[in-house]
Backbone bond lengths (Angstrom), bond angles and torsions (degrees), N, CA, C in turn:
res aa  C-N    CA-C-N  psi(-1)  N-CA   C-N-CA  omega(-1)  CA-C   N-CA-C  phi
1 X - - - 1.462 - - 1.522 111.25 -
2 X 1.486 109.13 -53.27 1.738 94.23 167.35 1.235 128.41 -59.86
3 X 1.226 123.60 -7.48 1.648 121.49 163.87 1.172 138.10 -69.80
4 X 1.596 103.55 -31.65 1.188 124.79 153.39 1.591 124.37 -64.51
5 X 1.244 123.55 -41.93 1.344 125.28 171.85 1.317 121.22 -66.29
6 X 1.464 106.46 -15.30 1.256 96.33 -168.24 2.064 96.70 -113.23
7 X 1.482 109.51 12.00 1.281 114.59 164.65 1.938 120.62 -103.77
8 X 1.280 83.92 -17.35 1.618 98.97 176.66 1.347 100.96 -89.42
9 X 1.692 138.71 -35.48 1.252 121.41 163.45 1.618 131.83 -80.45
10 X 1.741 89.72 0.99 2.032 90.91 167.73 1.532 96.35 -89.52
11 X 1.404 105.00 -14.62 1.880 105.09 -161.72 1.935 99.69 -62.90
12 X 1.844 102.65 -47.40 1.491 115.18 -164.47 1.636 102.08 -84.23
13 X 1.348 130.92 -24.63 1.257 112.87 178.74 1.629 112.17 -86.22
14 X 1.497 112.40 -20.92 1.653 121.86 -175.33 1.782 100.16 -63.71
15 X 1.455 110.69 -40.31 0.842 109.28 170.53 1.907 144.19 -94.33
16 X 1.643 100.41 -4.30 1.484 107.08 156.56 1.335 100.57 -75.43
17 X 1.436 146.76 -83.85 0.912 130.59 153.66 1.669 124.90 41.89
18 X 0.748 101.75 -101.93 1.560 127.74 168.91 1.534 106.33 -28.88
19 X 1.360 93.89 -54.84 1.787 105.39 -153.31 1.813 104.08 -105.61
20 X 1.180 92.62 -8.64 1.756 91.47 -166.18 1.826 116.39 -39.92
21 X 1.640 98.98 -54.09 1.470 100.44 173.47 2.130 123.52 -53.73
22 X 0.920 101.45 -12.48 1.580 119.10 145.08 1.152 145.37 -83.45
23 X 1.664 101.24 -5.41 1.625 115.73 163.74 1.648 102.49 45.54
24 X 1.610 119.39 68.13 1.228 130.00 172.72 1.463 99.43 -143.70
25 X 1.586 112.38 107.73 1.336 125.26 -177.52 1.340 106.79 -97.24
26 X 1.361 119.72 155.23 1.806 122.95 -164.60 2.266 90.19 -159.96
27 X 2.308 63.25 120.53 1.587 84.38 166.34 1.410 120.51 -122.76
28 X 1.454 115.37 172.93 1.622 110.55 176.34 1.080 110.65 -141.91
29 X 1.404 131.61 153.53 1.164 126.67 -169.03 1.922 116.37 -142.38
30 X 0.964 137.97 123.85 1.302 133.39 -159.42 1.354 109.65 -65.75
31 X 1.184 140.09 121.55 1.956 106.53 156.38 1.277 117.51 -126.47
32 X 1.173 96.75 -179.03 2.029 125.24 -163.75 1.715 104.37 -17.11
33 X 1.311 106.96 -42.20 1.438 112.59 -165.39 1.716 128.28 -85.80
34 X 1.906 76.92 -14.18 1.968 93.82 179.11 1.742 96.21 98.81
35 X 0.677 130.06 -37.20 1.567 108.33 172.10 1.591 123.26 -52.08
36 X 1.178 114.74 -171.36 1.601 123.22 -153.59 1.804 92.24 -126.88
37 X 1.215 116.78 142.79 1.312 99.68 160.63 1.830 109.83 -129.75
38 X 0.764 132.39 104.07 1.737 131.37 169.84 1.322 118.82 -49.42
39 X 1.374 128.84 120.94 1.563 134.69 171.63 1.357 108.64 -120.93
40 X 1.382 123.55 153.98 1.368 136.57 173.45 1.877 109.47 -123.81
41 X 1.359 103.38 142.74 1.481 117.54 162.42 1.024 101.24 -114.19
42 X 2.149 112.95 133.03 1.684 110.49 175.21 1.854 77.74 -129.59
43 X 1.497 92.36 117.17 1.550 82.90 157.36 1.677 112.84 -114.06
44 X 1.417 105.51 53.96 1.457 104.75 156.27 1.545 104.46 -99.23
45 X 1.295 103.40 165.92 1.968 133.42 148.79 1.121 100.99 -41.56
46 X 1.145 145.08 -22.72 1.497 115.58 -150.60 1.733 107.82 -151.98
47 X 1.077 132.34 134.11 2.002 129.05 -167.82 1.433 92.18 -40.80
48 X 1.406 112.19 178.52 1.382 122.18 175.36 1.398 82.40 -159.16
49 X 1.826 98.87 141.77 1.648 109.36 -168.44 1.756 96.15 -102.99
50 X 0.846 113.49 166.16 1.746 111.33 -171.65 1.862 93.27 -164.53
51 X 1.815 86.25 107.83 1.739 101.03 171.27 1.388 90.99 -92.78
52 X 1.246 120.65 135.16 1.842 129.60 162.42 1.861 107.34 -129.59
53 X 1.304 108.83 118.52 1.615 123.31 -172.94 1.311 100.48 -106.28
54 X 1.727 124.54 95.73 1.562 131.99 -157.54 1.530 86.45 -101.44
55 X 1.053 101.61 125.51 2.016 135.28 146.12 1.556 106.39 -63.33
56 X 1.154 165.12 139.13 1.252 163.73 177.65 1.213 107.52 -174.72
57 X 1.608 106.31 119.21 1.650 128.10 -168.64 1.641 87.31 -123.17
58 X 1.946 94.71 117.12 2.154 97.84 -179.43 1.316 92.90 47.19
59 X 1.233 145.39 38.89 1.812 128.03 130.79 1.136 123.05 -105.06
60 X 1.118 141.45 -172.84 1.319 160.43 -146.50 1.264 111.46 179.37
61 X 2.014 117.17 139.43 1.553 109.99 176.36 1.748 78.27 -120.67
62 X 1.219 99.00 -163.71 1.802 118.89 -170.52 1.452 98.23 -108.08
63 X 1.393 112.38 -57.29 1.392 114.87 -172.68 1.673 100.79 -88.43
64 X 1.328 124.68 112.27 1.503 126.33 -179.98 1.304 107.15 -78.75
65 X 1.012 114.32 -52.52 1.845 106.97 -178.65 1.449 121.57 -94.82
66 X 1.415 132.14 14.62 1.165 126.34 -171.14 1.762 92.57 -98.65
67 X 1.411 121.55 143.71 1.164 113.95 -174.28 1.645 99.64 -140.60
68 X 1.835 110.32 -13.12 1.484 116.68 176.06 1.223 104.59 -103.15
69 X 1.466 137.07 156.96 1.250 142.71 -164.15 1.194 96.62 -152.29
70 X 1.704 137.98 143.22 1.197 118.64 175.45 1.878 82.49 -138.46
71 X 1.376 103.92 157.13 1.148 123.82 -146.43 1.246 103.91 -121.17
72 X 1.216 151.32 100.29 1.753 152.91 -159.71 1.558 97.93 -77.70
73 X 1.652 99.88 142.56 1.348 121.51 -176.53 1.646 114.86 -48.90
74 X 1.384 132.09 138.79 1.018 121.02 174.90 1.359 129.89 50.08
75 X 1.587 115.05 28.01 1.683 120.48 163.96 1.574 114.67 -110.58
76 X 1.497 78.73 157.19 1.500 95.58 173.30 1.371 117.42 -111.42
77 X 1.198 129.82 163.80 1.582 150.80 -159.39 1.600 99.86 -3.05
78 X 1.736 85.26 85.37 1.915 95.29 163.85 1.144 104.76 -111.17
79 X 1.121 102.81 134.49 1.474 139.24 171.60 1.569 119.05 -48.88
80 X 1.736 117.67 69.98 1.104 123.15 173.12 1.537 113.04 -70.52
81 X 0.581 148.76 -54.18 1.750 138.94 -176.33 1.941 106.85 -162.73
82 X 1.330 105.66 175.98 1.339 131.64 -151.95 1.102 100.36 -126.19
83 X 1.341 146.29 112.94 1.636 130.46 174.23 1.700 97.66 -126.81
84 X 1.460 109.02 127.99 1.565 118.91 -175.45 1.671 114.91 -136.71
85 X 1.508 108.65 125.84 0.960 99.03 -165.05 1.795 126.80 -73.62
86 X 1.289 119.61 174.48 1.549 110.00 -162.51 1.289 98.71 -92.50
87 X 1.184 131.08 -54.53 1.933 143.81 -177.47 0.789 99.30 -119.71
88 X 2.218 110.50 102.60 1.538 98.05 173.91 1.402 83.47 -105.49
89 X 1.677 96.94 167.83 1.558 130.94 -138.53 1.531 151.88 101.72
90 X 1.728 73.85 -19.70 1.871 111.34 164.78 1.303 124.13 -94.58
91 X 0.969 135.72 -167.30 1.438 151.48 -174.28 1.595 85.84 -100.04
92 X 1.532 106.65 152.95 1.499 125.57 158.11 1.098 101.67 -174.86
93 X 1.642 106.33 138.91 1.767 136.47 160.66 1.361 120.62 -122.33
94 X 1.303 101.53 174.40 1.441 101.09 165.41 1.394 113.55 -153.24
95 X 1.384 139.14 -178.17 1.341 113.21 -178.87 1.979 93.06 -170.78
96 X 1.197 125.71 132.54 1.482 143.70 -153.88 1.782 125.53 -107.92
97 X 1.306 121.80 142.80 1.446 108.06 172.36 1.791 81.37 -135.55
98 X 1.396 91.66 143.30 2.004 100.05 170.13 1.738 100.93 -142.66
99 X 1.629 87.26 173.67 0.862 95.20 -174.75 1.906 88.73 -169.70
100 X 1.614 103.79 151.40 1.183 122.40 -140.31 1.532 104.71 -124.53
101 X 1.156 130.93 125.77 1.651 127.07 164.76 1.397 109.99 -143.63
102 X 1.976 107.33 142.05 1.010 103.62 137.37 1.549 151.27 -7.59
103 X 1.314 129.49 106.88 1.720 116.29 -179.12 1.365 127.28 65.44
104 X 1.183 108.75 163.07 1.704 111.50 -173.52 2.027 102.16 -79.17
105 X 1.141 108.78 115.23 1.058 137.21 170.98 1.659 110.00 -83.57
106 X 1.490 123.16 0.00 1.503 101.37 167.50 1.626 87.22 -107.81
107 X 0.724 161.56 8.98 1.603 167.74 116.93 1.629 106.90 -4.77
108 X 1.337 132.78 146.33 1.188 175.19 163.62 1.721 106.34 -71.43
109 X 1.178 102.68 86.85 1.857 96.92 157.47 1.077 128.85 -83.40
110 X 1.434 108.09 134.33 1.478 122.22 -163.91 1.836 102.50 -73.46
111 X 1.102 131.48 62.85 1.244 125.79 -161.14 1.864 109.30 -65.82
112 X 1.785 115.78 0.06 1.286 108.30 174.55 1.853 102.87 -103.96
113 X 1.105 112.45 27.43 1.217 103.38 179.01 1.518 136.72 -62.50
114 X 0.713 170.96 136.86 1.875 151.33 -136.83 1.685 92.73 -140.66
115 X 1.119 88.82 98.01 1.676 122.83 -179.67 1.640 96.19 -66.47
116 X 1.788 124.47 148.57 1.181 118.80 142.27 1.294 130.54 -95.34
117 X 1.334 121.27 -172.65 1.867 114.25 -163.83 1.984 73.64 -95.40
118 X 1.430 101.43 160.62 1.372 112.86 -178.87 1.909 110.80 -101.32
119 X 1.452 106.50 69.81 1.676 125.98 -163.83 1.356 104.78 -170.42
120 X 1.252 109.00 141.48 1.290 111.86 147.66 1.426 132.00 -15.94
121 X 1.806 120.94 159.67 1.652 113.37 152.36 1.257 106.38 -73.80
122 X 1.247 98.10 155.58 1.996 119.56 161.56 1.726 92.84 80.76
123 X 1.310 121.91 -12.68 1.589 108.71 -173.38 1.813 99.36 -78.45
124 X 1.091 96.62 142.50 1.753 107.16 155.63 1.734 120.02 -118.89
125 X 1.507 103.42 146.25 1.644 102.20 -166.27 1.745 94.29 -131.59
126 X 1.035 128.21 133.18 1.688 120.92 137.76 1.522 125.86 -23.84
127 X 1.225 123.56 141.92 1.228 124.69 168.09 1.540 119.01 -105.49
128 X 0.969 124.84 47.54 1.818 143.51 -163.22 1.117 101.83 -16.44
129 X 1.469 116.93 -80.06 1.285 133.52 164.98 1.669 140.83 -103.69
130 X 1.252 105.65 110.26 1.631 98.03 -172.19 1.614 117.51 -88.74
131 X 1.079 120.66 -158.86 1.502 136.86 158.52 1.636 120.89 -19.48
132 X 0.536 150.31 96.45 1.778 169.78 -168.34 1.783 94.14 52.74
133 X 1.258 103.93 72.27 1.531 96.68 -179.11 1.190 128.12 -76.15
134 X 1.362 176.34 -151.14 1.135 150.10 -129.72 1.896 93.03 -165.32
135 X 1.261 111.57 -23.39 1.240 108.49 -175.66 1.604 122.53 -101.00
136 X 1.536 110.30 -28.68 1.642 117.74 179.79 1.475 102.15 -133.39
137 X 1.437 103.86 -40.04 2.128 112.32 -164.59 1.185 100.23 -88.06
138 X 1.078 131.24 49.88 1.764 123.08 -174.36 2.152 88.57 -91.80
139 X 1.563 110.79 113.29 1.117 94.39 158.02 1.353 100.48 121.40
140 X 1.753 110.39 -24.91 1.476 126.74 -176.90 1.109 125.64 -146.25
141 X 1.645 129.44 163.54 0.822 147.71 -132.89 1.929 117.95 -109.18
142 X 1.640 112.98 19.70 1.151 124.88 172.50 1.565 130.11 -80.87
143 X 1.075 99.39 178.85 1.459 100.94 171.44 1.719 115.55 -164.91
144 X 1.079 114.24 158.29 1.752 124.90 -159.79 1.286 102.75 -140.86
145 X 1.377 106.50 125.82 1.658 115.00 173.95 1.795 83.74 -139.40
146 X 2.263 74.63 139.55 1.055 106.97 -163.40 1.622 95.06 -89.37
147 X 1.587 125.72 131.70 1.371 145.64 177.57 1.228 138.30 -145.56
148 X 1.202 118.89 122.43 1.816 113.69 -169.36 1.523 103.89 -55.36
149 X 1.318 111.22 142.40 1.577 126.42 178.00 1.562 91.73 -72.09
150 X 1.920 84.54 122.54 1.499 101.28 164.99 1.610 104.43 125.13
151 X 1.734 100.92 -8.38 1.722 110.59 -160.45 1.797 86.65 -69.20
152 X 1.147 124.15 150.24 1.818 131.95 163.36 1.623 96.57 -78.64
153 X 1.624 81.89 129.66 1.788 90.93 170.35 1.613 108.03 -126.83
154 X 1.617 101.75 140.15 1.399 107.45 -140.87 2.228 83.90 -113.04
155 X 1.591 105.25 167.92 1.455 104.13 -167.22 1.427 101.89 -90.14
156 X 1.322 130.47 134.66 1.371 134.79 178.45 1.232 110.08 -65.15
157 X 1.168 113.43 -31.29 1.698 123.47 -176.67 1.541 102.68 -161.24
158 X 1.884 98.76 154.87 1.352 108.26 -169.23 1.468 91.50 -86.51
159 X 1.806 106.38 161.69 1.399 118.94 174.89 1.475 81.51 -179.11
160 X 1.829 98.10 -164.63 1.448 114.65 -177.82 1.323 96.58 -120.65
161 X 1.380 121.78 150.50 1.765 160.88 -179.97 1.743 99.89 -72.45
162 X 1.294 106.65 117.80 1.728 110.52 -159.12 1.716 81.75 -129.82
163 X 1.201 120.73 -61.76 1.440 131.54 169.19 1.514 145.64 -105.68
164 X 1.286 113.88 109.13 1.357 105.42 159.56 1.469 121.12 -136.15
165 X 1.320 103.12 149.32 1.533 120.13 -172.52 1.578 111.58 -115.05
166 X 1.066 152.28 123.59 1.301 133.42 169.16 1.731 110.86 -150.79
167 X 1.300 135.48 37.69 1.266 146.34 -160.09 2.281 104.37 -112.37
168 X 1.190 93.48 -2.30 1.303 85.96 176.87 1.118 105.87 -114.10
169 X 1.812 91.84 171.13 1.595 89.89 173.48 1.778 106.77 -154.62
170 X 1.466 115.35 13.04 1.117 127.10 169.57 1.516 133.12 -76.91
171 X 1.348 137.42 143.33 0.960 138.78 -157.06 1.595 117.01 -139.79
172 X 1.161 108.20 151.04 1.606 110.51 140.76 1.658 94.63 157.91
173 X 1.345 100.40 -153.25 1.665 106.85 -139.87 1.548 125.22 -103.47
174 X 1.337 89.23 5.10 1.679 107.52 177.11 1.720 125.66 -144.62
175 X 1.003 95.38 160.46 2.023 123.14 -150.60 1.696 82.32 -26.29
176 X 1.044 112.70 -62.21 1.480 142.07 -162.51 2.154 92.97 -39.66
177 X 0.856 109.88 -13.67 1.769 117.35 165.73 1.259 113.50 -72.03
178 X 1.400 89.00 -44.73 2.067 88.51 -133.38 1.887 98.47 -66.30
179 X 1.373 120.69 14.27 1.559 98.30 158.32 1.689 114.55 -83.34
180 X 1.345 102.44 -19.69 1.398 98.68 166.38 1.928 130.77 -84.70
181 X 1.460 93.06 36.15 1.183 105.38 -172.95 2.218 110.13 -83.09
182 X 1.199 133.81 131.13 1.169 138.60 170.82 1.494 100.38 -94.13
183 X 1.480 109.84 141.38 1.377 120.98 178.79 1.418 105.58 -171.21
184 X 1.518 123.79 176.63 1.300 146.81 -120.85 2.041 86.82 -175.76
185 X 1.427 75.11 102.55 1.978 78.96 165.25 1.546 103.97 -118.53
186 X 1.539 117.99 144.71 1.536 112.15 178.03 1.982 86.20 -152.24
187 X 1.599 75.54 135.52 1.647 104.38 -171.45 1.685 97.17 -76.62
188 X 1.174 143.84 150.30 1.269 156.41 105.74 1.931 148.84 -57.45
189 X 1.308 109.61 110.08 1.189 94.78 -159.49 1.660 139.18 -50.73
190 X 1.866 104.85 8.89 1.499 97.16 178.11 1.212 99.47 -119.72
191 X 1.485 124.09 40.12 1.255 136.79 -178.20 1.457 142.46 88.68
192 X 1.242 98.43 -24.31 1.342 111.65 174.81 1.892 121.69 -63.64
193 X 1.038 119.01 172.35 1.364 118.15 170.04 1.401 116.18 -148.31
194 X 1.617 116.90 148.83 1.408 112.47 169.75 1.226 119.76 -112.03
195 X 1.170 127.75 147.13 1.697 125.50 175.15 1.475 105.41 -108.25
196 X 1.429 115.84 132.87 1.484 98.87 148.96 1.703 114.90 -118.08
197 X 1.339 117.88 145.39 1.172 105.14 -164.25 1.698 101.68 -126.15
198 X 1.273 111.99 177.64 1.855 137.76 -171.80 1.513 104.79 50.54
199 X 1.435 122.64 38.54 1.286 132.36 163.07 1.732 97.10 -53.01
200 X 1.454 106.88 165.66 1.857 97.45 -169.41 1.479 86.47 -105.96
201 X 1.915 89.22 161.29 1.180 105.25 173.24 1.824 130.12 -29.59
202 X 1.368 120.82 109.78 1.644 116.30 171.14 1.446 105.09 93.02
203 X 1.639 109.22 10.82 1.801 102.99 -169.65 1.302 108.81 -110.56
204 X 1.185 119.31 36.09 1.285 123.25 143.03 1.119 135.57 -52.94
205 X 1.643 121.09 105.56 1.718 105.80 179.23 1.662 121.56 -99.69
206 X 1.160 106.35 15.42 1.263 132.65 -177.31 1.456 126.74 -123.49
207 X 1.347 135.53 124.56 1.656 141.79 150.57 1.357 130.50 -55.86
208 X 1.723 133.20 133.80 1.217 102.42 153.98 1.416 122.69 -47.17
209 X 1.540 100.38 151.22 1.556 104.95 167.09 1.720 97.64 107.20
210 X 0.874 116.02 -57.35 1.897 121.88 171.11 1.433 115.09 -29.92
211 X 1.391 93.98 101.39 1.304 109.82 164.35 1.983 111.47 -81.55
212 X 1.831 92.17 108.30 1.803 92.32 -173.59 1.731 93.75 -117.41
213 X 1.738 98.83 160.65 1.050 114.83 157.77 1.564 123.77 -86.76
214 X 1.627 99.24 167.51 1.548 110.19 -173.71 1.672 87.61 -67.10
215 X 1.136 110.01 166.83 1.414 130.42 -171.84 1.978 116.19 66.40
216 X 1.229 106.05 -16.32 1.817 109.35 -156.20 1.324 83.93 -78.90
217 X 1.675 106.73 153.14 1.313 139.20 173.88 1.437 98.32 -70.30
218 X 1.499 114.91 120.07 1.683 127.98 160.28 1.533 117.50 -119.16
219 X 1.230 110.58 8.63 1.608 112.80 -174.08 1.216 114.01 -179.97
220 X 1.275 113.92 161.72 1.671 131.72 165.15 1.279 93.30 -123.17
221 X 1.883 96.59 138.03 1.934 102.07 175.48 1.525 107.23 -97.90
222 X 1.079 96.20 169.27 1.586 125.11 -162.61 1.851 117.48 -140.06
223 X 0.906 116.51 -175.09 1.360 130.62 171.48 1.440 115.58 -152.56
224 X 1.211 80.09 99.14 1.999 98.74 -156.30 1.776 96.95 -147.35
225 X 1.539 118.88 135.02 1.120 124.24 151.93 2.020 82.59 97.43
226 X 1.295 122.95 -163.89 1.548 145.16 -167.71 1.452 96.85 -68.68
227 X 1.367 127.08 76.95 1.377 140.30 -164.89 1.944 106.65 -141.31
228 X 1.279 110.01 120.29 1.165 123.25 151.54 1.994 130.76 -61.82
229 X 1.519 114.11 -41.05 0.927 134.41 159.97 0.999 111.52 178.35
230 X 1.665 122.14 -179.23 1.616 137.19 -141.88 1.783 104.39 -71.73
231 X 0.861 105.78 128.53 1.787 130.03 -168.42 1.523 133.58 167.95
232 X 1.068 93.67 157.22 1.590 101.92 -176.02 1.599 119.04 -103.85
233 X 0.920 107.56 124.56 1.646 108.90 163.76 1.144 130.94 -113.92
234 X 1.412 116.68 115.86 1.139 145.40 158.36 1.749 157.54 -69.07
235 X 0.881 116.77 104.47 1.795 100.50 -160.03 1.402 98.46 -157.44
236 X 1.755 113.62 132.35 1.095 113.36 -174.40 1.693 105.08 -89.02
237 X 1.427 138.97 161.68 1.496 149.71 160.32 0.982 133.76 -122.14
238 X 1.502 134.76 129.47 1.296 154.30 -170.94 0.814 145.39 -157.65
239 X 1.320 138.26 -168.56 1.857 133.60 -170.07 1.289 92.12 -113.31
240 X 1.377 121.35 116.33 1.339 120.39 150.80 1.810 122.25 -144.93
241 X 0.948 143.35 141.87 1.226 171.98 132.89 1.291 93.95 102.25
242 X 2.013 123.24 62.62 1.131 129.70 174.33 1.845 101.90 88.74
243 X 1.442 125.93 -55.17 1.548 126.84 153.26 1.413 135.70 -23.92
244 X 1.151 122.67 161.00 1.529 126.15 -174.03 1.508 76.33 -145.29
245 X 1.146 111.34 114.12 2.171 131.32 -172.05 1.196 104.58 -148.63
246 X 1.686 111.80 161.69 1.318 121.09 167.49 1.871 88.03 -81.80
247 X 1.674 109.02 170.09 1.483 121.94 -160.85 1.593 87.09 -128.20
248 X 0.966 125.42 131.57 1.467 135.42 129.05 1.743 121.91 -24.26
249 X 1.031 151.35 124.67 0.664 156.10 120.96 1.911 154.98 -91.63
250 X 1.315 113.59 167.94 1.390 95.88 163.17 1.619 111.14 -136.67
251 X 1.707 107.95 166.82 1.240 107.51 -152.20 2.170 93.20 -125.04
252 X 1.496 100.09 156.54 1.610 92.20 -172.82 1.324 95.13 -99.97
253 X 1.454 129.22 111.14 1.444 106.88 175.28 1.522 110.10 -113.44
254 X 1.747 119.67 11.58 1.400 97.94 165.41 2.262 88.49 -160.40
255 X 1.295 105.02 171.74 1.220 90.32 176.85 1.963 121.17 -100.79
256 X 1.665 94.92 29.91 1.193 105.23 -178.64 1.575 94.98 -108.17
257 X 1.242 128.20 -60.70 1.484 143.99 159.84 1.371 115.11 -13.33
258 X 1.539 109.29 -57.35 1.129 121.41 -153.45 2.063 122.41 59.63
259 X 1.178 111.39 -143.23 1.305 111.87 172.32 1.185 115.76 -85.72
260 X 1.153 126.46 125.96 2.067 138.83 155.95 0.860 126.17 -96.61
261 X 1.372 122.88 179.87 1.592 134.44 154.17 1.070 109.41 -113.91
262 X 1.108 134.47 100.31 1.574 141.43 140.29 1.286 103.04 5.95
263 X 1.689 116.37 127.40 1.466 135.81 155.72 1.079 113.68 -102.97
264 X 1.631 108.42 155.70 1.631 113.01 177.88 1.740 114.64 -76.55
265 X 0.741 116.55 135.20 1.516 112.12 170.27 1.368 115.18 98.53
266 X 1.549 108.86 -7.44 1.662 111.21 160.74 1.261 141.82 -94.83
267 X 1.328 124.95 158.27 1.928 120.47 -179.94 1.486 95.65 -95.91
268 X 1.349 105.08 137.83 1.937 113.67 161.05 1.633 97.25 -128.53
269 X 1.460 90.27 127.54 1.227 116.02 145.23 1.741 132.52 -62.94
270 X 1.024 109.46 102.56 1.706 120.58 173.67 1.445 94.89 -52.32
271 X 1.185 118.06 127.02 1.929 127.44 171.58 1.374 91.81 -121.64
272 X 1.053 122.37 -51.62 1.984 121.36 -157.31 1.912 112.10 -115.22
């Protein structure tokens, strides 16, 4: 029995660990019958998807092929899986790899969704850097418009406020920043999420927990954190083709236009 306890507590710290910066705590609890039971606390806004790849020597789970678990907003001790051993009287372990995302990942992305530009109407911005840009996005699916610190940045789409950071205020021009990066995370209901990041110090116009609309003010940008100069970065994230990636998107910026993709090196005008 102490072998086990002391494999079920490398099992729960191997895996806070992992996940801690997701603030998803995992308990277990023995019962009557000798099996194991796994629970999770998510005290975010928003599901949290949880892949777990179980090692099991003489165990058994219930669900054989489920290996993603997604975890409902703001609960406590849910019932991620059951592990029971096969011949008790024997030895049994087990031993775990996870991995952690944003939102429900068995969910459906709305990939025709008609995104807004993250600005005001009538404003126009540069698009510095687009879609696998050559200087930071090589590989992904962001984009950076260039803006004087202080510009209001408005929500492309409604969801709920899972993250915000806004306590820095340091800068400069390499990787070696970006923990000093300020940002604004907001969940979406078909799973996806957007970040915008190097909002300036304290320019948060938003709380976790804030339920905002598309268009509403959640920030003032900055040039804060792995920043060349004053801009915003933007990039939506999701589950797709088995992946957890930034997504491509397109944005509605007039009702003649219809939906686009953002180019590098152009100004859009916000109309809608």
């Amino acid at each position: 029995m102490k072998s086990l306890k002391r494999i079920l507590f490398f099992f729960i710290v191997l895996v806070f660990n992992l996940i801690q910066a997701q603030k998803l705590q995992f308990q277990n609890e023995k019962n009557k019958d000798g099996s194991i039971s796994i629970y999770a606390d998510n005290i975010y806004k928003c599901p949290l998807s949880v892949e777990i790849d179980f090692s099991l020597k003489n165990m058994k789970r219930e669900e054989k092929n489920n290996h993603i678990f997604v975890i409902p907003p703001s609960s406590k001790k849910f019932l991620i899986t059951t592990l029971s051993p096969k011949k008790k009287g024997k030895k049994y372990s087990f031993s775990s790899k996870s991995k952690v995302w944003y939102g429900d990942v068995t969910q459906e992305i709305n990939t025709d969704y008609e995104y807004s530009l993250p600005y005001n109407i009538s404003e126009s911005y540069l698009v510095s850097q687009g879609y696998g840009g050559k200087k930071s996005h090589k590989n992904e699916f962001s984009l950076d418009f260039d803006m004087p610190v202080g510009t209001e940045i408005t929500a492309i789409r409604g969801g709920v406020v899972i993250e915000v950071v806004q306590k820095f205020n340091k800068t400069c021009p390499s990787k070696k920043c970006a923990k000093f990066n300020n940002y604004v995370i907001i969940s979406h209901n078909d799973g996806t999420i957007a970040k915008y990041l190097h909002i300036k110090k304290g320019g948060a116009r938003v709380k976790i927990g804030d339920e905002v609309k598309k268009g509403q003010l959640v920030a003032l940008s900055g040039n804060v954190g792995w920043s060349t100069g004053p801009h915003l970065h933007l990039e939506i994230n999701g589950f797709v083709k088995g992946a957890y990636q930034t997504i491509k998107t397109q944005f509605k910026i007039s009702k003649e236009k219809g939906n686009v993709y953002l180019e590098e090196d152009d100004n859009f005008v916000r109309e809608l």
